[in-house]
N, C-alpha and C positions, 0 to 999 in steps of 0.2 A: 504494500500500500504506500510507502514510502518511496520507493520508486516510483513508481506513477507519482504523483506528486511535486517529486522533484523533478521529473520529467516535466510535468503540465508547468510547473514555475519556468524551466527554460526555456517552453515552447512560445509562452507567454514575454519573456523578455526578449528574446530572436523576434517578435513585432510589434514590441515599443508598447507592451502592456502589462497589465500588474494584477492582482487581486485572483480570488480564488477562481473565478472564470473569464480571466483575463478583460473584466470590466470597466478598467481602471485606465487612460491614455498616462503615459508618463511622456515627459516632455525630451523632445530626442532631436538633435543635430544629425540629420542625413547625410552623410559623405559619399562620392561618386567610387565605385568600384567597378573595373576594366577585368571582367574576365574574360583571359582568352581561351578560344579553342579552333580546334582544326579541321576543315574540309578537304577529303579527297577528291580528285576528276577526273576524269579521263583528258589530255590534251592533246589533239594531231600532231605528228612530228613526220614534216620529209626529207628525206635524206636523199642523196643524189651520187651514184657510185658508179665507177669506167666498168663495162664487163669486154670482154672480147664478143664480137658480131660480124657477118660476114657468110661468106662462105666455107672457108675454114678457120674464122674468129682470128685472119691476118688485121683485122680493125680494130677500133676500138670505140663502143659506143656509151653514151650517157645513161643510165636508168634511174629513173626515179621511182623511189620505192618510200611507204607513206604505211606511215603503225602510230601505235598510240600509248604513250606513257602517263605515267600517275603523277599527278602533280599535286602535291597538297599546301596548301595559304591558310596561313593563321588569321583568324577572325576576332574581334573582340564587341562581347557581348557591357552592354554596359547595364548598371542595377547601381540602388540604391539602401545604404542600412545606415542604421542608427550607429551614430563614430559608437567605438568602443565595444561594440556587439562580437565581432569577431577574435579580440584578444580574451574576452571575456569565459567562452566554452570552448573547449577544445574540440567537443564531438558536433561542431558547428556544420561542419560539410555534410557532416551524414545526416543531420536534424533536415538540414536545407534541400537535400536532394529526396527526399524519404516522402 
């Protein structure tokens, strides 16, 4: 029972509330947090390489040849918490993502 409890108290202070059902607004300074994350994609890539051509490949020709690699770009997602929230609970990620 004590668990729950102290659980509901931190669920409570993670959004700037207080009291036994979280009733209560307490007064909180918002700070800007920049989290990032990553996208993969596919992106075309042509590449362009001599093969021998001909009749008995005495030549030499151009071929272009076109495949597709994974590119991934970091994204940054932006959110807003109460300053001090985050140094506060340690199990803050898992509250937050749950």
């Amino acid at each position: 029972m004590e668990e729950n409890a102290e659980r509901l108290e931190n669920v409570c202070a993670l959004q700037a509330f207080t009291g036994l059902h979280c009733e209560i607004k307490k007064p909180c300074k918002y700070i800007e947090i920049k989290e990032p994350y990553k996208r993969g994609f596919k992106q075309k890539v042509t590449t362009q390489a001599k093969v021998p051509c001909g009749a008995w490949g005495w030549k030499s020709c151009t071929k272009t040849k076109v495949h597709y690699e994974m590119v991934y770009k970091t994204f940054y997602k932006t959110s807003y918490e109460c300053e001090g929230t985050r140094k506060e609970y340690p199990d803050y990620q898992k509250m937050k993502t749950a």
